[in-house]
N, CA, C and O of each residue as an XYZ file, in Angstrom:
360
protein
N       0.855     -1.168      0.000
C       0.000      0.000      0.000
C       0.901      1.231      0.000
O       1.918      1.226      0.693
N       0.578      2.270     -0.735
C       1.247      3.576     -0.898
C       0.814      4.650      0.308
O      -0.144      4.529      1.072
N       1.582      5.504      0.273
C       1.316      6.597      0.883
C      -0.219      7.192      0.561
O      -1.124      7.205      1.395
N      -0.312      7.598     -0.579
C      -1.612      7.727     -0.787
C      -2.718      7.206     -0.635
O      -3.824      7.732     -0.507
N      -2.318      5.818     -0.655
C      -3.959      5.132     -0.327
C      -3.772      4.814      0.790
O      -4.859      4.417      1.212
N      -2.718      4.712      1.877
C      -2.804      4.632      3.367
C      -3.648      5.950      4.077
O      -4.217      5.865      5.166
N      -3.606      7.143      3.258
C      -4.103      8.312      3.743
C      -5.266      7.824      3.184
O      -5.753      7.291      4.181
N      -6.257      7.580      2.061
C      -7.528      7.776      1.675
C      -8.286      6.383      2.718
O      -9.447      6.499      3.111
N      -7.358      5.006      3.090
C      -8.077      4.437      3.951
C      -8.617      4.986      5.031
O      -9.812      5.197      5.236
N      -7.018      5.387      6.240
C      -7.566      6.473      6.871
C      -8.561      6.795      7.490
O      -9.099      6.394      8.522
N      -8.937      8.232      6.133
C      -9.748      9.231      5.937
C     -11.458      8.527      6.005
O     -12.424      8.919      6.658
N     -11.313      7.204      4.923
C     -12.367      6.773      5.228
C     -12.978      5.810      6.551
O     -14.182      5.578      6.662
N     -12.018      5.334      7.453
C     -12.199      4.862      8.185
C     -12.378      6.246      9.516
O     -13.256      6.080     10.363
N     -11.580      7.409      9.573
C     -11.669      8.014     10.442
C     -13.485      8.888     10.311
O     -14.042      9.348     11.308
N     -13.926      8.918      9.300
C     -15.197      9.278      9.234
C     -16.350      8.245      9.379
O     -17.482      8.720      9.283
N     -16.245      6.948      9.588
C     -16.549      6.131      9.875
C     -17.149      5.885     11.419
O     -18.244      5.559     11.878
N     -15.365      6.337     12.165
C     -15.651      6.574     13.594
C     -16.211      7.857     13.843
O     -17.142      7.850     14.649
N     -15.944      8.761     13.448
C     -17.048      9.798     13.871
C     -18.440      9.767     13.927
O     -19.228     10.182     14.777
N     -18.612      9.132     12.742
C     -20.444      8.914     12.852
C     -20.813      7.864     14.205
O     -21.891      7.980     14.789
N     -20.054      7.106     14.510
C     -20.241      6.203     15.635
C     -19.812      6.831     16.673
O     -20.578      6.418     17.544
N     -18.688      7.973     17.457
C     -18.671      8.182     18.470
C     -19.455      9.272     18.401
O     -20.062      9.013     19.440
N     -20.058     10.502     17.958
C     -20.560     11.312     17.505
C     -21.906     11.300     18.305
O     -22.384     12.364     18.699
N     -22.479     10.172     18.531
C     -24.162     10.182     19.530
C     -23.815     10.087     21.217
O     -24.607     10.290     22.138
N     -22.287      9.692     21.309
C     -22.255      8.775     22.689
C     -22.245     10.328     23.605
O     -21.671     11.305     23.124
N     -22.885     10.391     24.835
C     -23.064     11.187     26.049
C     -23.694     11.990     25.807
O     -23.802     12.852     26.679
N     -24.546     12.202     24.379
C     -25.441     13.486     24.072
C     -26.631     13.397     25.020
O     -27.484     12.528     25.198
N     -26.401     14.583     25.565
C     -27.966     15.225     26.622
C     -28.591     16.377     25.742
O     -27.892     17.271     25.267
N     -30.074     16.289     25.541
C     -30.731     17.403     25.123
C     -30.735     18.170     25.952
O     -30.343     17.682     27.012
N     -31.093     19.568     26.028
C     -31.431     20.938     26.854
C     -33.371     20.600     26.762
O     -34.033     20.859     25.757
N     -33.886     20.059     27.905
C     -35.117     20.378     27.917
C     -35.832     21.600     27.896
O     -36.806     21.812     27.173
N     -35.390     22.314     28.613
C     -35.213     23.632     29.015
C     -35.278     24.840     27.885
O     -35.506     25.998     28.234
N     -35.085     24.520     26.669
C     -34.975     25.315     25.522
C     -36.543     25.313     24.959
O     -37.412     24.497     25.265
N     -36.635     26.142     24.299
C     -38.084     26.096     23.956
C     -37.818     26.723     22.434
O     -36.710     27.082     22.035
N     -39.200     26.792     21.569
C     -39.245     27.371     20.027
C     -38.685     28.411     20.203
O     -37.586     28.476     19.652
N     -39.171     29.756     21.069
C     -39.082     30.624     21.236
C     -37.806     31.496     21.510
O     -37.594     32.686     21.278
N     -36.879     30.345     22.183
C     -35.800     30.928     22.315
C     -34.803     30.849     21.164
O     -33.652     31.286     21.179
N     -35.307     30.343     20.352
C     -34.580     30.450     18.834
C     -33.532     28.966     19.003
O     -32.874     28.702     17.997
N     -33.414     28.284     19.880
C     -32.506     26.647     19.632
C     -33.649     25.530     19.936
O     -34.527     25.262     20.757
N     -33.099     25.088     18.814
C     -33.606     23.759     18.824
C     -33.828     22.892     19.959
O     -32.740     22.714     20.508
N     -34.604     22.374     20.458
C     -35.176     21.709     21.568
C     -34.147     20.054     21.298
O     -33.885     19.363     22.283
N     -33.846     19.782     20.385
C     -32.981     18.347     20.157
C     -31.511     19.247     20.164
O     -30.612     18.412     20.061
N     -31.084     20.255     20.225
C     -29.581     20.426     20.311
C     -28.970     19.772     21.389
O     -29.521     19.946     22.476
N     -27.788     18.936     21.361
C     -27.289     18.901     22.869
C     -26.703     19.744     23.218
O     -25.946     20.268     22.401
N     -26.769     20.294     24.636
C     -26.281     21.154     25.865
C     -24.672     21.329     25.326
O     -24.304     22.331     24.714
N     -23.898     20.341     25.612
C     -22.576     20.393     25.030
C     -22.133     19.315     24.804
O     -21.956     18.425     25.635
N     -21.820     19.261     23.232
C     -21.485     18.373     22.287
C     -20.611     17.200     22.741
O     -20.761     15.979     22.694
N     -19.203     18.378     23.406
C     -17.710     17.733     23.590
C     -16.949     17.322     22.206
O     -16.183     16.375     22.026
N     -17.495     18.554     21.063
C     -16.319     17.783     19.944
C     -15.219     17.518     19.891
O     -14.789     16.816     18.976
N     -14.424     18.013     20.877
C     -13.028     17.804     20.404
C     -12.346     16.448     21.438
O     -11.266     15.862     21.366
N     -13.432     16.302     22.316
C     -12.916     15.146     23.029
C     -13.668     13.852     22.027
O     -13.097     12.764     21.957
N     -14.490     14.005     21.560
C     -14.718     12.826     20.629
C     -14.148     13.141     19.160
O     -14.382     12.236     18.359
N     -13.478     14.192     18.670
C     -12.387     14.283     17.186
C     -11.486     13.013     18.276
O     -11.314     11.886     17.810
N     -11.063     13.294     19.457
C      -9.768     12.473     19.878
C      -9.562     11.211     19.806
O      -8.682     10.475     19.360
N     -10.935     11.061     20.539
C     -11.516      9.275     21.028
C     -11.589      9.273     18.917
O     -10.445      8.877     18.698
N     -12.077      9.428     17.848
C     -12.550      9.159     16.985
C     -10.781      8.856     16.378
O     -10.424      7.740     16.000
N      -9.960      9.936     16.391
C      -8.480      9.661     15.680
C      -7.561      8.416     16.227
O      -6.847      7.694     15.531
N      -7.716      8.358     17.364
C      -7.087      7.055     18.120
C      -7.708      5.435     17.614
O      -7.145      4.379     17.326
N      -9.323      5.926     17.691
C      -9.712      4.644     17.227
C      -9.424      4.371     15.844
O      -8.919      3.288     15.547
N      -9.695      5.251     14.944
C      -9.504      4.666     13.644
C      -7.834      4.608     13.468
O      -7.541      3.836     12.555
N      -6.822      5.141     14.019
C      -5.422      4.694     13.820
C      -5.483      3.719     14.362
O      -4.605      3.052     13.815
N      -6.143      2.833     15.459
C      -5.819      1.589     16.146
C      -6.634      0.580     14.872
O      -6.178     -0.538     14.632
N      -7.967      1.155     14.051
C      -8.600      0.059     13.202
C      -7.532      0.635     12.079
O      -7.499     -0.291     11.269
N      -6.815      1.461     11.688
C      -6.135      1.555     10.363
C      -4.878      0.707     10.420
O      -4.595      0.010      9.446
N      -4.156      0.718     11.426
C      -3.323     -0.171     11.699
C      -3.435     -1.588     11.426
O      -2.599     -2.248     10.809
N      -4.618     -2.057     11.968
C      -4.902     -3.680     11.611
C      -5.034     -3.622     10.265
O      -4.325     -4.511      9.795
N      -5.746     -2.848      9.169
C      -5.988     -3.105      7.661
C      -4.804     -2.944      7.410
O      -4.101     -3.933      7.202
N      -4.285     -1.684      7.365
C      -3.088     -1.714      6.780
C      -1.628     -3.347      6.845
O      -0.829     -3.776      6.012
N      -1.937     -3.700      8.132
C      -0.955     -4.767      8.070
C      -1.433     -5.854      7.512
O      -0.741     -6.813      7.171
N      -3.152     -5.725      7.337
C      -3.558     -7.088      6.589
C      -3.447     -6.992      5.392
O      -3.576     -7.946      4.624
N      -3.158     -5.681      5.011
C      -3.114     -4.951      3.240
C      -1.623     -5.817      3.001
O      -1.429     -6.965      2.600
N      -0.553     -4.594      3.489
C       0.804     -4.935      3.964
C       1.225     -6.822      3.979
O       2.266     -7.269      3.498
N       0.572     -7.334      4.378
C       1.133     -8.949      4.824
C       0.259     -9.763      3.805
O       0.233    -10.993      3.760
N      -0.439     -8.933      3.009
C      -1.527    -10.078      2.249
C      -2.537    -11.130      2.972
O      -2.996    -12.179      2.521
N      -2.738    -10.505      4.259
C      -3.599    -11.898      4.607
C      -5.000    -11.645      4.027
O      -5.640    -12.661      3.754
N      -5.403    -10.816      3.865
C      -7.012    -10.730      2.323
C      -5.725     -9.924      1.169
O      -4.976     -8.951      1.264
N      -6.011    -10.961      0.122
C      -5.482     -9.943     -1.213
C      -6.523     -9.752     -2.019
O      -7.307    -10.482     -2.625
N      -6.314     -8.318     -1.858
C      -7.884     -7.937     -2.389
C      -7.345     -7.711     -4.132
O      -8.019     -6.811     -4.633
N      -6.530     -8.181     -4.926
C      -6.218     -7.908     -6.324
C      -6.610     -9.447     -6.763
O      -7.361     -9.474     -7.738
N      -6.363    -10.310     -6.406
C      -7.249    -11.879     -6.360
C      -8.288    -11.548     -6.466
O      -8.964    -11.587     -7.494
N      -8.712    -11.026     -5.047
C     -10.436    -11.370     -4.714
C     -11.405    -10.877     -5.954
O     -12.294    -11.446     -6.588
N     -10.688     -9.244     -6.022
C     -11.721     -8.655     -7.896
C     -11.399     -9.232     -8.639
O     -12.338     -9.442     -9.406
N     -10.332     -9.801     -9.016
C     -10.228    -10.894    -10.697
C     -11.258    -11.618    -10.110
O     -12.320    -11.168    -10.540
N     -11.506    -12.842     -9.059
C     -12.392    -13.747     -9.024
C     -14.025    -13.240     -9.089
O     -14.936    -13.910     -9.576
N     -14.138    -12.092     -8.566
C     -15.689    -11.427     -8.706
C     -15.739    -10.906     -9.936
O     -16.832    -10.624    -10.428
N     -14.531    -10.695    -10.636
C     -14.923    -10.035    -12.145
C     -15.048    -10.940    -13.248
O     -15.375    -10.563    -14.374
N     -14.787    -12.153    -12.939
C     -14.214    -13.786    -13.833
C     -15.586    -13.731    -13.355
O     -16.290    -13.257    -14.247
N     -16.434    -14.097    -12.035
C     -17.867    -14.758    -11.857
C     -18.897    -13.323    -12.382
O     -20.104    -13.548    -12.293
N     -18.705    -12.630    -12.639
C     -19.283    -11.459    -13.017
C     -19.662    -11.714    -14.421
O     -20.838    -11.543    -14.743
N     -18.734    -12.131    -15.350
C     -18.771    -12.354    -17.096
C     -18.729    -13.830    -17.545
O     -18.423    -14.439    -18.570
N     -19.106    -14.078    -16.501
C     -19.131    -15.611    -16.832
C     -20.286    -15.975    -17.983
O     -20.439    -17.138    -18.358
């Protein structure tokens, strides 16, 4: 695997974890109403940057495992599409 596609895995794995840590400890503001101009579903406080953290750690700890399974060939994924593209035109 190249430099480049180690970054685009990554990228796609680190947005991955965001959508998943992204809900955890959210409290609504009951307390908010129409009137006060916020949304009654906003949470109180988000904590983005403590879940950007928790989100970069995790996906370097899941990028790490692909990459060495990329790296060591234990799935070779240049096999696997010839065989889905051979049963594809069959």
């Amino acid at each position: 695997m190249d430099w480049f596609s180690g970054i685009v895995v990554f990228v796609l794995i680190w947005w991955s974890c965001l959508f998943t840590v992204l809900p955890w400890g959210v409290r609504h503001n009951a307390e908010t109403s129409a009137e006060s101009g916020h949304c009654t579903g906003a949470p109180v406080n988000p904590n983005l940057k403590k879940k950007f953290i928790i989100t970069t750690i995790m996906a370097f700890v899941i990028w790490c495992v692909v990459a060495t399974m990329i790296v060591f060939d234990v799935v070779d994924f240049y096999d696997l599409s010839v065989k889905m593209f051979a049963e594809d035109y069959k």
